[in-house]
C-alpha positions in Angstrom: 2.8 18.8 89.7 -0.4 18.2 90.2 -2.2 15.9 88.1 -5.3 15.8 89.3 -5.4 19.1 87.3 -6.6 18.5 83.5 -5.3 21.8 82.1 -1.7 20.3 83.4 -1.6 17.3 82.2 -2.6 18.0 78.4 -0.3 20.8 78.1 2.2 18.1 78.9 1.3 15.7 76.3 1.1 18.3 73.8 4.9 19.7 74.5 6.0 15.9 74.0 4.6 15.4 71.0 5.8 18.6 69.1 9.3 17.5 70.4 8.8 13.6 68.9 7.6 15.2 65.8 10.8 17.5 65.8 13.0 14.6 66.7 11.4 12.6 63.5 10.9 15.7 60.9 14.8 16.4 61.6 15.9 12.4 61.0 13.5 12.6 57.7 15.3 13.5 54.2 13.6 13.5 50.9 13.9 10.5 48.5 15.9 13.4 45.8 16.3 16.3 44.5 13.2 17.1 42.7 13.4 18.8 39.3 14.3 22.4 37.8 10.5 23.3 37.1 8.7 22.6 40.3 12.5 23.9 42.4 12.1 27.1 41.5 9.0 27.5 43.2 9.3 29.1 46.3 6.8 27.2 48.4 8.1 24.0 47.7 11.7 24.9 48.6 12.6 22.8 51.6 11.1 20.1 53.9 8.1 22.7 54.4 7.2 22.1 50.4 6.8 18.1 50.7 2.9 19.0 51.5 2.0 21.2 48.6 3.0 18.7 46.5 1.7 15.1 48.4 -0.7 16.8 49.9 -1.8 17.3 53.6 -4.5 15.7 56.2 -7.3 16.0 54.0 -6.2 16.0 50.4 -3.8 14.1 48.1 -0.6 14.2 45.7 -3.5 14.1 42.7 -5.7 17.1 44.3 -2.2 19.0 45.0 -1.3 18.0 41.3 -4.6 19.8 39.8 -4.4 23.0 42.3 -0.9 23.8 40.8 -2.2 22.6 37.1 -6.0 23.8 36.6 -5.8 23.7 33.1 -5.0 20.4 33.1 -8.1 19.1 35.8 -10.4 21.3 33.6 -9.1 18.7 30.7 -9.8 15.8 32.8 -13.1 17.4 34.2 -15.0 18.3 30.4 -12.9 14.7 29.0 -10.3 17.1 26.7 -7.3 17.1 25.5 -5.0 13.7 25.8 -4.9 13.9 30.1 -9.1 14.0 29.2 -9.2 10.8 27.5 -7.0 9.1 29.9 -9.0 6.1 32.0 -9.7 7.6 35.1 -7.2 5.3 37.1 -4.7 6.9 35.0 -5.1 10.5 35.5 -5.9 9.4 39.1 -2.2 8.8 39.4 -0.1 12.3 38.3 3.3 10.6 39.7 2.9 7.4 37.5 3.8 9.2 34.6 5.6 12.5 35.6 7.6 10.9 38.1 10.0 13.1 40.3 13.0 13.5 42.7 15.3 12.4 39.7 17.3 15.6 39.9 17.5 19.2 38.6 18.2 17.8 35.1 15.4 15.7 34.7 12.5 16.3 32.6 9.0 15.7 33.9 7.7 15.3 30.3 9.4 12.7 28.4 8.8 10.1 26.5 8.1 7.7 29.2 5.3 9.6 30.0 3.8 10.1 26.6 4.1 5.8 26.1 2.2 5.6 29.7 -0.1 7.6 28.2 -0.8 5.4 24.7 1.7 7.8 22.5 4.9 5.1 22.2 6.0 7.8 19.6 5.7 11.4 20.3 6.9 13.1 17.1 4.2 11.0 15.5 1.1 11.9 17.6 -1.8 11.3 16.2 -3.7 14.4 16.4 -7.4 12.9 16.3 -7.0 12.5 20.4 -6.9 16.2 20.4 -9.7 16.6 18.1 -7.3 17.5 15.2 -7.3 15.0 12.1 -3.6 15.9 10.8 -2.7 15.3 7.1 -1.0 16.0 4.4 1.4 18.8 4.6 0.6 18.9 8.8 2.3 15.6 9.0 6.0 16.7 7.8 6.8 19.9 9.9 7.8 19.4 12.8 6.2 19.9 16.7 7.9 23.0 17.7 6.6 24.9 14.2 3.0 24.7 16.1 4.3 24.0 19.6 6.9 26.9 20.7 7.7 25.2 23.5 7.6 21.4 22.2 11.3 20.6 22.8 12.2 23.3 26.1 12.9 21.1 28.6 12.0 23.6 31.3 8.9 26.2 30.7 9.0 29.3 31.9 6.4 30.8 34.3 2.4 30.3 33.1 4.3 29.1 29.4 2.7 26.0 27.8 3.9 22.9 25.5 1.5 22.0 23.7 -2.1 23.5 25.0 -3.6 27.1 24.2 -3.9 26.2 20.4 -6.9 26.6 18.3 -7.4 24.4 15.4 -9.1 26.7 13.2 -7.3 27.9 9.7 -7.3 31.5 10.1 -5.4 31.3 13.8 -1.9 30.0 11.6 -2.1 30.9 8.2 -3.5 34.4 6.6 -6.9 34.6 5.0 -6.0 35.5 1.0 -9.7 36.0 0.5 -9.6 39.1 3.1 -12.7 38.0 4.6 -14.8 37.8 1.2 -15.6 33.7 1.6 -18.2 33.0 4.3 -17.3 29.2 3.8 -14.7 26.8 6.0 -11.3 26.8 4.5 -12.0 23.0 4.2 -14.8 23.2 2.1 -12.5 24.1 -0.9 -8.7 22.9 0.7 -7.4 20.4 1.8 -4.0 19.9 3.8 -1.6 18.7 1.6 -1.5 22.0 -0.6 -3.6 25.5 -1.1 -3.3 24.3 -4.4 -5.0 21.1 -4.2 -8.6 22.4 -4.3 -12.0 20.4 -4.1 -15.3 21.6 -3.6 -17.5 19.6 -1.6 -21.1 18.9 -2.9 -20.4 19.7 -6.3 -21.6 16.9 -7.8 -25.1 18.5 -6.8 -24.7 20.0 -10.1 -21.4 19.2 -12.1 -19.5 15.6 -11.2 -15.9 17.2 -11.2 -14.5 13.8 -13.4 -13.3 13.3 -16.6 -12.9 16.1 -18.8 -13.9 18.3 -15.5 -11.2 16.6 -13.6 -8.3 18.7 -14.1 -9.9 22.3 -14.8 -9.0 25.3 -12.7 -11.8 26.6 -10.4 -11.0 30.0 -11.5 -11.5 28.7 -15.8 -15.4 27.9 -14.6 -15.8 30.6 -11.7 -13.4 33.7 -12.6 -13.7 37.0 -10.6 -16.5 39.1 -12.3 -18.4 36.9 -13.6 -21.9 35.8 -12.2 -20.3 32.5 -11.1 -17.1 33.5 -9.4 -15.9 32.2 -6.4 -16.4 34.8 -4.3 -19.9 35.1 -5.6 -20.5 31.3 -4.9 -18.8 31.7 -1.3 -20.9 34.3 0.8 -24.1 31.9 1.1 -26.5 33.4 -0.3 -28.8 33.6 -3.5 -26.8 31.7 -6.0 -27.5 31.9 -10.0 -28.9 29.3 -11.4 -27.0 26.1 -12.9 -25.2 26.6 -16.2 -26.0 24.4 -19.2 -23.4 22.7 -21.4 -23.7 25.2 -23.9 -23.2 28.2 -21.9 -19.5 26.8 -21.5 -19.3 24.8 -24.7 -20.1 25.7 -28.6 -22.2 22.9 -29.7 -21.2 21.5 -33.7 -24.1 19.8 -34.4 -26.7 21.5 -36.5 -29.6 23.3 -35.0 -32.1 20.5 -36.5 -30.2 17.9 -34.9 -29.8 19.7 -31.6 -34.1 20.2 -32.1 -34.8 16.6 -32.9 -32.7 14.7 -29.8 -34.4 17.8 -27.4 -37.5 16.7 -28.8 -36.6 12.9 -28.1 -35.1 13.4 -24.6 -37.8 16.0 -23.6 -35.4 18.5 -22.7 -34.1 21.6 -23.6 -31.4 22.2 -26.7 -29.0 23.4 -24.2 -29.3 20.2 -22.1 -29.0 17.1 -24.9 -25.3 17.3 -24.8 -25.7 14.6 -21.3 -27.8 12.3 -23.4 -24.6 11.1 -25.3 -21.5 13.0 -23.7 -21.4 11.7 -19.8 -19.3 14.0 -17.2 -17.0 11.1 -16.9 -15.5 11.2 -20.7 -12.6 12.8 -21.0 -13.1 14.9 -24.1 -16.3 15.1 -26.9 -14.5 12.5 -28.8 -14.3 9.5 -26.1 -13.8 6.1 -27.7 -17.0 4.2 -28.4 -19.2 7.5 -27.9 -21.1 7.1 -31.2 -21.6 3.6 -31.1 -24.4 5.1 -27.9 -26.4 7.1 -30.8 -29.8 5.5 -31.1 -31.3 4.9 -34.2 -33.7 7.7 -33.5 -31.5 10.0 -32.6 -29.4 9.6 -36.2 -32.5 9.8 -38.4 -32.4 13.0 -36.6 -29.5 14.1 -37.9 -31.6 13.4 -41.7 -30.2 10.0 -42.0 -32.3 7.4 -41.0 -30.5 3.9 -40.5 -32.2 1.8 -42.8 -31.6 -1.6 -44.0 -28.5 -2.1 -45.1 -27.1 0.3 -43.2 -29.3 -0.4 -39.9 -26.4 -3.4 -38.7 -23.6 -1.1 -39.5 -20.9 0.3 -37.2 -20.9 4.6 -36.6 -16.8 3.9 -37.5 -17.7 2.5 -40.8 -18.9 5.6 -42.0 -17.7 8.3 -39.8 -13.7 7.8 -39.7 -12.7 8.5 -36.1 -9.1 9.6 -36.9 -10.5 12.9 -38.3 -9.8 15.6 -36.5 -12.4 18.0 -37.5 -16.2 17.3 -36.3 -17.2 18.1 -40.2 -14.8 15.5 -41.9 -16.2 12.8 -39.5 -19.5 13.6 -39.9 -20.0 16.1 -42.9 -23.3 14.2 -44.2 -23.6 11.3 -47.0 -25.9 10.1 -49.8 -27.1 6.5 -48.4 -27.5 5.3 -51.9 -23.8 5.7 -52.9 -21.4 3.2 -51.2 -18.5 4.9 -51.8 -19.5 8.6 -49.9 -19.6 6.7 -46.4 -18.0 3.8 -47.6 -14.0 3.6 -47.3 -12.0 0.8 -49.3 -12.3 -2.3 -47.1 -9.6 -4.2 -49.1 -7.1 -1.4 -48.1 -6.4 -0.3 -51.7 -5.7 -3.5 -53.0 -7.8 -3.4 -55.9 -7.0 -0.2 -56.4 -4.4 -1.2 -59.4 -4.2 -4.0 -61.9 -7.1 -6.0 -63.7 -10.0 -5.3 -60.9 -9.6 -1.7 -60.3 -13.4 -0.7 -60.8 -13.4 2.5 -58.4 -16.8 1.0 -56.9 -17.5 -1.6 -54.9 -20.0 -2.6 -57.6 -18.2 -4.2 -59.3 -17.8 -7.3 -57.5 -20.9 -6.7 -54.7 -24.5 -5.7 -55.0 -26.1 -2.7 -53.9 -27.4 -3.8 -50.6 -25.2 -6.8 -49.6 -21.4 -7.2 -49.6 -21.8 -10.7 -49.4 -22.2 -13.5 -51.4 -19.1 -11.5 -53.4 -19.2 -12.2 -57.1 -15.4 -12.9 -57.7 -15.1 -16.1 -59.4 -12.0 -18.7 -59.9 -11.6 -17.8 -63.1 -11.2 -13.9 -62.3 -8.6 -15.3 -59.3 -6.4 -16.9 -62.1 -5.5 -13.1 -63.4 -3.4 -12.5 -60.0 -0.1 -13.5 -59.6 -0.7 -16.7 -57.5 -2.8 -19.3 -59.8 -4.8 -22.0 -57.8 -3.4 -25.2 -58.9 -1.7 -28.3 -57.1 -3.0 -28.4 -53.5 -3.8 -25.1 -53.7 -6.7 -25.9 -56.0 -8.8 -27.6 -54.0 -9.1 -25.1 -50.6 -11.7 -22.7 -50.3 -11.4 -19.2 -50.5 -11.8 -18.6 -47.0 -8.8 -21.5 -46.1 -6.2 -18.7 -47.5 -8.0 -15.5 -47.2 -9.5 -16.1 -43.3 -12.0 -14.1 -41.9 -10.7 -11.3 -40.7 -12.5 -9.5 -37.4 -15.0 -7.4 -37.8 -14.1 -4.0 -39.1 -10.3 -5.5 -40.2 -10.1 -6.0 -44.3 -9.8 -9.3 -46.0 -6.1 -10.1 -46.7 -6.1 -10.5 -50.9 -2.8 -8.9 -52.1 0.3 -9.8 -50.1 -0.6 -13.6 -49.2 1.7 -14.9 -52.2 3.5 -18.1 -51.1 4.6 -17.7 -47.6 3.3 -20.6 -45.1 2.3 -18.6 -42.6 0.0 -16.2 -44.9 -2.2 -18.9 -45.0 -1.3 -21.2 -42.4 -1.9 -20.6 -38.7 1.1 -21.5 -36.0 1.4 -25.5 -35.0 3.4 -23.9 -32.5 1.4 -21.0 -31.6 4.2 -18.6 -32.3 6.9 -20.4 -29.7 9.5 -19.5 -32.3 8.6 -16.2 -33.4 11.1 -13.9 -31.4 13.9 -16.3 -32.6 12.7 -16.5 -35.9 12.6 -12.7 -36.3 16.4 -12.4 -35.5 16.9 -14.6 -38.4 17.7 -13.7 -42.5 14.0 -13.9 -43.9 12.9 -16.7 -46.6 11.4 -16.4 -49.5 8.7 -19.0 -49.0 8.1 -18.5 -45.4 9.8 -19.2 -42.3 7.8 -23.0 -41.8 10.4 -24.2 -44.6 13.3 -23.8 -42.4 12.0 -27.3 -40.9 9.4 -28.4 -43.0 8.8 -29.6 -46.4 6.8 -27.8 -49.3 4.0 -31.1 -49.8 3.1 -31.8 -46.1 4.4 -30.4 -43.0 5.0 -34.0 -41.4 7.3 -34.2 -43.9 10.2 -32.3 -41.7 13.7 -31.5 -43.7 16.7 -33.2 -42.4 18.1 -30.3 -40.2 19.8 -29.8 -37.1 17.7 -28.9 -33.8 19.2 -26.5 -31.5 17.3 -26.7 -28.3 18.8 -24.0 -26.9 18.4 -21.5 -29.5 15.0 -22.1 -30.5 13.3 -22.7 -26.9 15.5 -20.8 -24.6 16.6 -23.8 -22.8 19.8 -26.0 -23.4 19.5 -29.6 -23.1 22.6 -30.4 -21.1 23.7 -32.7 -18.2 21.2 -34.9 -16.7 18.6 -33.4 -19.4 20.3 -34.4 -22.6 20.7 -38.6 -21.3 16.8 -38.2 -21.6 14.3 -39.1 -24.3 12.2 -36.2 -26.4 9.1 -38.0 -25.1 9.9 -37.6 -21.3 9.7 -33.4 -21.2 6.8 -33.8 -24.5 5.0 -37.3 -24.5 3.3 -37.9 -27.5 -0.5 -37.6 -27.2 -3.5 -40.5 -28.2 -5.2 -37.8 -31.0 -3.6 -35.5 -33.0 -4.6 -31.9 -32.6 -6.6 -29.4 -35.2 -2.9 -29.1 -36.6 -1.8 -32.8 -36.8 0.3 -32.4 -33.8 0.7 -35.4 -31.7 4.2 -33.8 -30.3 3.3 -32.4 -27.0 4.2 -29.4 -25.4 5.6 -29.0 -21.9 3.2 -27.0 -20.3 0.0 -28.8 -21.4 1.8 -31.8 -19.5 3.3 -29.7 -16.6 1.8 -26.5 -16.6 2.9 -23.2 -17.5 6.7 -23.3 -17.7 8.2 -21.4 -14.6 12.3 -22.8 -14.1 12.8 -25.8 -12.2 9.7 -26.0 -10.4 8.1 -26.8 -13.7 9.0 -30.5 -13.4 10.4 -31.0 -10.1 9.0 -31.0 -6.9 10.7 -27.9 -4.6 12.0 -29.8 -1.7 12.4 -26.2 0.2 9.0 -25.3 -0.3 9.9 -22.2 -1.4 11.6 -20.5 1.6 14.3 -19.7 -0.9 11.8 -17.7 -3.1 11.2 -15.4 -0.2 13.3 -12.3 0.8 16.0 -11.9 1.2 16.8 -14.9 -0.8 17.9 -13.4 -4.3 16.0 -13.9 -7.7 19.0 -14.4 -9.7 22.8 -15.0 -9.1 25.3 -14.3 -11.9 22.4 -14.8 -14.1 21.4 -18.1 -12.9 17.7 -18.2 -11.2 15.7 -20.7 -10.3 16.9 -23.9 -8.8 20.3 -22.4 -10.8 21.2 -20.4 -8.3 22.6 -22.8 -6.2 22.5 -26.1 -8.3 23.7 -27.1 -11.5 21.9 -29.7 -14.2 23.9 -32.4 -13.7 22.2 -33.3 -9.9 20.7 -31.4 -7.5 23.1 -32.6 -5.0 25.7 -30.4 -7.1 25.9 -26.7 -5.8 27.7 -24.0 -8.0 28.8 -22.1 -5.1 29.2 -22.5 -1.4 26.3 -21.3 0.6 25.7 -18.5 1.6 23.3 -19.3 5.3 22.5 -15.4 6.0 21.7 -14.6 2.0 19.5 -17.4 1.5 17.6 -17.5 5.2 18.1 -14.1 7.0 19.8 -16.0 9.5 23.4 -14.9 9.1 25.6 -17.5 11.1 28.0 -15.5 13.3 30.2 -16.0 16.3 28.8 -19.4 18.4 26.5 -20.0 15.1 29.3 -20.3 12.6 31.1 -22.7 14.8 28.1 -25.4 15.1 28.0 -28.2 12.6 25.0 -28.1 10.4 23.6 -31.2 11.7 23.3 -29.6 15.2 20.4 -27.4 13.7 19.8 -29.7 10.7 19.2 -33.5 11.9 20.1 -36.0 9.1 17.2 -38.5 8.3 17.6 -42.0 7.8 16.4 -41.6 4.1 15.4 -39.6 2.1 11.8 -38.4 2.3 9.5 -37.9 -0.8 11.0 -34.5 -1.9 14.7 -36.6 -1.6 15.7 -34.4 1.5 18.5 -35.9 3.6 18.1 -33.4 6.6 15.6 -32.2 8.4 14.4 -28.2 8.3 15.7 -26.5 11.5 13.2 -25.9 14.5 13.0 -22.3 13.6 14.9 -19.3 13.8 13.9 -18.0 17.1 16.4 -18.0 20.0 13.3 -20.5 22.4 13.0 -22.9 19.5 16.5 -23.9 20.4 17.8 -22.4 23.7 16.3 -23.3 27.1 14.8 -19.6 28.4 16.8 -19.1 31.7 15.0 -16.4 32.7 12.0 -18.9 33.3 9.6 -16.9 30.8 10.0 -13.2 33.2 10.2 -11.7 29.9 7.7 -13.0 27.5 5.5 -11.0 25.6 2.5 -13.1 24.6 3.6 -16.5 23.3 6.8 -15.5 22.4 10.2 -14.4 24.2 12.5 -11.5 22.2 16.0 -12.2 23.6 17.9 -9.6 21.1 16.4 -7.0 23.0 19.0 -7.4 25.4 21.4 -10.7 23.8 23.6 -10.7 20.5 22.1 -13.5 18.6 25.7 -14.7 17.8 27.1 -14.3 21.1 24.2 -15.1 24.1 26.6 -14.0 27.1 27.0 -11.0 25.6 24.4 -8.3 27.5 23.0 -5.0 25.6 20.5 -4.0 28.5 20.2 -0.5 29.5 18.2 0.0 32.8 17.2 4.1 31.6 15.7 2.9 28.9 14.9 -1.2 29.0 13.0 -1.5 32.2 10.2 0.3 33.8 12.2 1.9 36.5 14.7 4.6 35.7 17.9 4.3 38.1 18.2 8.2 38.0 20.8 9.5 40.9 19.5 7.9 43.8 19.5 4.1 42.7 22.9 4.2 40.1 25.2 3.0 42.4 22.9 0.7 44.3 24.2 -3.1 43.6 22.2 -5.2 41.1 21.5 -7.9 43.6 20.0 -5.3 46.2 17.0 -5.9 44.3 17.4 -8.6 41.8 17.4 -11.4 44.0 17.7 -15.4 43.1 14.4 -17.5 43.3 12.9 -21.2 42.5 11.3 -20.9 39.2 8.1 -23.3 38.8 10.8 -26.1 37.2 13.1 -26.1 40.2 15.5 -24.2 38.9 17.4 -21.2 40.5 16.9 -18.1 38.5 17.6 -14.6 39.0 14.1 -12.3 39.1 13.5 -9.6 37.6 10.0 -8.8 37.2 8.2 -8.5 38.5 9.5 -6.2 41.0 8.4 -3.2 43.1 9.0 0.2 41.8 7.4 2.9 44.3 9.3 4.3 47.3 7.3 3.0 50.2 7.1 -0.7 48.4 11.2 -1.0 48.7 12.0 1.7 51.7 8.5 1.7 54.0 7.1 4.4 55.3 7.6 6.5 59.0 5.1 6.5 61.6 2.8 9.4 61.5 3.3 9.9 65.5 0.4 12.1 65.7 -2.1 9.3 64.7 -0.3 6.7 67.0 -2.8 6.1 70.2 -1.5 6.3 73.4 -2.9 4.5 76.4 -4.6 6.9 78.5 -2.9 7.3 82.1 -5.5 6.5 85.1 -5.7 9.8 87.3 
């Protein structure tokens, strides 16, 4: 051959390389079997298809990925849909998440790839990445009522999961208006219900609160009318706003109506807002009258002169009637007893003062100074002598609140008619379970001439307070639960009471310290236990160092103590102290209940998340030897066919960790093909030395 000829010698070259790259293409075999969707696509059937998938000499895997999938790079190209708010890195790498040649049965979309994507949860996607804020009713059916094709493993030909869907009302559910509403659904529903309507701006005109609250739209806007919905909804030329009295028949008189227009500058129909707000409930809302000026009652013809000006509305106008006209039916002011009910209740209204007016012990324009003497007071059946005698009125007929009637008839000879509580009503529930006395429940303890003077009785702590004095308590003096105090109270008392001493009583804690500083008050520690709470639950009053029943670890500190635990001693969590400390604790707390606050990590730290290393993830917390780690769905790298029955030490090797010791490693460690396998020598970018002529 002669290779002085150039036409020769190329064609030579050339022949050898197509046969090298024969000779390699036949020793190359793919990595697996790649998965039903993209296998039944003809032209990536065989060794031929590897390109249109990882591209050839001047594209990549990514520009092969968006050829196939246009929908999806117009997503990433107008920042749509959830590949469009991917970071560009991410969506820069299609394989990272739909990763392939894991077999025919594997699915390309899973949920691997929707936590690589932000979503750790699918079935709870939160539809605001899509533009879609889902609620209400949207958030309880399920994907594939929207989706078709949310749970197919394998789509069918030009088929979608979850793109193609437009979020507007009418595309899912039917228009009951047939067109007639020019508005957005939204504008009157919301997605929890049809039924749940709202209508937005209009408090423009009508705050929808109070009495408004709960009325039908169809009560205010029925079909027909000027103001019907569908009137309302086509946008244009509205009627003009309503006034209260177009909806609501006014009671009050037409002179009335006139006088608080005139005062408000307003029109008739509008003075119902001066008094009655949108957010009252009903015309009669509590304390509505009491907002009636002065000017606006003289109004009404009765001006609220002196010595009605300091009055209350309820004094005269009962607000238990029902009808408008009984509470308000219009009154002489000069006769007390047209607006004036009986403020003694009736209790004048027999016997030796039973006038039928109030004149007859008041004047005409003050109830007060009253003109019942002593000698008039000697008629009833409770004659002021003995101690009695020398009290004012007032110090057994107290001033009641304002608006409540003076207590005359009834206060006979009972204590606490006249007397007010020394002990603030501490015994009044047990009292009340008890036969009544005649002359009032103080006698049960106290004398008749002075109420230091206490009858010789029997004190049952238990029964009257609620707690029994036994054990340790009952070897103790009165005085060290109630220590007397320097000055006697506005009752005489010098007895003191628990809680002024040790606060609010609460249990236990009341007067001792709690040494556990309250872990056993929290979950799942138990309020009470056969009725016992408090320090009861575990200890009885004898000592503290006296448990009712055998603990119970996993009840009282949600760490149950199984397997290895339940054979340790306490002390090997618990050291003992060499005294008691200031709470009288003879061990110490434990370190904590985390598996590194006692156990060395031997995986030198490979798997801690932040400060903190989770070894139940893969170790029962009673039996550490004992391993719960599943590679498909614990570690980043599914096995899938190819790697199954490839040893564990193939690629989890032992290393040095930075303390020296030998550890096995496990992350981090390569996941990609080429990192663990390499890649083959593209022969046909390999230079070759030229050969001199």
């Amino acid at each position: 051959m002669n290779w002085r000829k150039p036409h020769l010698w190329i064609g030579a070259t050339s022949l050898t390389a197509v046969i090298l790259i024969a000779v390699v293409d036949a020793r190359r075999a793919a990595p697996g079997e790649i998965a039903r969707v993209h296998g039944r696509e003809k032209d990536l059937q065989g060794r031929s298809g590897c390109s249109q998938c990882h591209g050839g000499w001047f594209s990549d895997m990514t520009d092969s990925c968006n050829e196939c999938h246009d929908a999806i790079a117009a997503d990433i190209e107008t920042k749509a849909g959830v590949h469009g708010a991917l970071e560009p890195e991410t969506v820069a790498e299609c394989g990272a998440c739909h990763d392939e040649h894991h077999g025919d049965g594997f699915q390309l979309v899973n949920p691997r790839s929707f936590a690589l994507a932000g979503v750790p949860d699918a079935e709870h996607f939160d539809h605001c990445r899509v533009g879609f804020e889902m609620d209400g009713a949207h958030l309880e059916i399920d994907c594939a009522q929207c989706h078709d094709n949310a749970h197919e493993r394998v789509l069918a030909a030009g088929e979608q999961r979850f793109r193609g869907l437009d979020q507007a009302c009418g595309t899912c559910h039917a228009d009951p208006h047939d067109g007639k509403m020019q508005v957005a659904c939204a504008s009157c529903h919301g997605q929890s219900t049809w039924d749940g309507l709202h209508s937005l701006g209009h408090d423009k005109f009508l705050p929808l609160v109070g009495g408004h609250g709960d009325v039908g739209c169809r009560e205010c806007h029925a079909e027909g009318t000027p103001h019907s919905l569908e009137v309302l909804g086509l946008k244009r030329s509205r009627p003009a706003p309503r006034e209260c009295i177009d909806c609501h028949e006014s009671p009050h008189s037409r002179e009335f109506v006139d006088g608080v227009a005139s005062l408000a500058a307003c029109t008739g129909g509008a003075t119902c807002v001066t008094c009655h707000a949108a957010e009252h409930t009903s015309f009669r809302e509590p304390g509505l009258a009491d907002t009636l000026t002065p000017a606006q009652h003289a109004a009404s013809g009765f001006p609220l002169d002196v010595p009605h000006d300091q009055t209350k509305c309820a004094d005269c106008h009962a607000p238990a009637e029902l009808d408008f006209a009984a509470r308000y039916p219009g009154r002489d002011a000069d006769r007390c007893s047209a607006c004036h009910e009986d403020v003694h209740g009736g209790q004048f209204a027999e016997g030796p003062f039973a006038t039928g007016d109030c004149l007859a012990c008041h004047s005409r324009v003050a109830f007060e100074p009253h003109e019942f003497t002593v000698e008039r007071h000697a008629k009833t059946r409770f004659a002021l002598d003995g101690a009695h005698g020398e009290l004012e009125c007032k110090e057994c007929h107290a001033d009641p609140p304002e608006g409540v009637a003076r207590a005359f008839h009834g206060t006979e000879r009972r204590c606490e008619d006249c007397h007010e509580d020394a002990h603030d009503a501490f015994f009044a529930a047990v009292e009340a379970e008890l036969e009544p006395v005649d002359s009032g429940g103080c006698a049960r303890c106290h004398g008749s001439s002075k109420f230091d003077v206490v009858a010789d009785t029997s004190f049952d702590h238990g029964e009257w307070t609620g707690f029994d004095v036994a054990g340790a308590h009952k070897q103790a003096e009165c005085t060290v639960c109630h220590p007397l105090t320097e000055e006697p109270d506005e009752h005489g008392r010098r007895f003191g009471r628990v809680e002024d001493h040790f606060g609010v009583f609460a249990g236990c804690v009341t007067c001792h310290a709690d040494p556990h500083g309250g872990v056993f008050d929290r979950k799942p520690a138990l309020a009470s236990i056969d009725g016992r709470e408090d320090c009861a639950r575990c200890h009885d009053s004898s000592s503290f160092r006296s448990l009712a029943d055998e603990f119970d670890h996993g009840r009282w500190t949600g760490f149950a103590l199984v397997e290895d635990h339940a054979a340790a001693a306490c002390t090997d969590c618990h050291a003992p102290l060499r005294g008691a400390d200031e709470l009288g604790r003879t061990i110490d707390r434990a370190n904590g209940a985390a598996c590194a606050d006692c156990h060395v990590d031997p995986h030198a730290g490979q798997f801690r998340v932040g400060a903190a290393t989770d070894c139940a993830r893969c170790h029962h917390s009673g039996a550490p030897n004992y391993l719960e780690f599943d590679h498909e769905r614990d570690a980043r790298f599914a096995l899938g066919d190819a790697h199954a029955a490839v040893a564990c030490a193939s690629c989890h090797d032992t290393t040095v960790a930075s303390d020296g010791r030998d550890v096995v490693r496990y992350r981090p460690l390569p996941i990609t093909c080429v990192e663990c396998h390499g890649v083959h020598e593209d022969v046909l970018l390999r230079k070759k030395p030229r050969r001199k002529p």
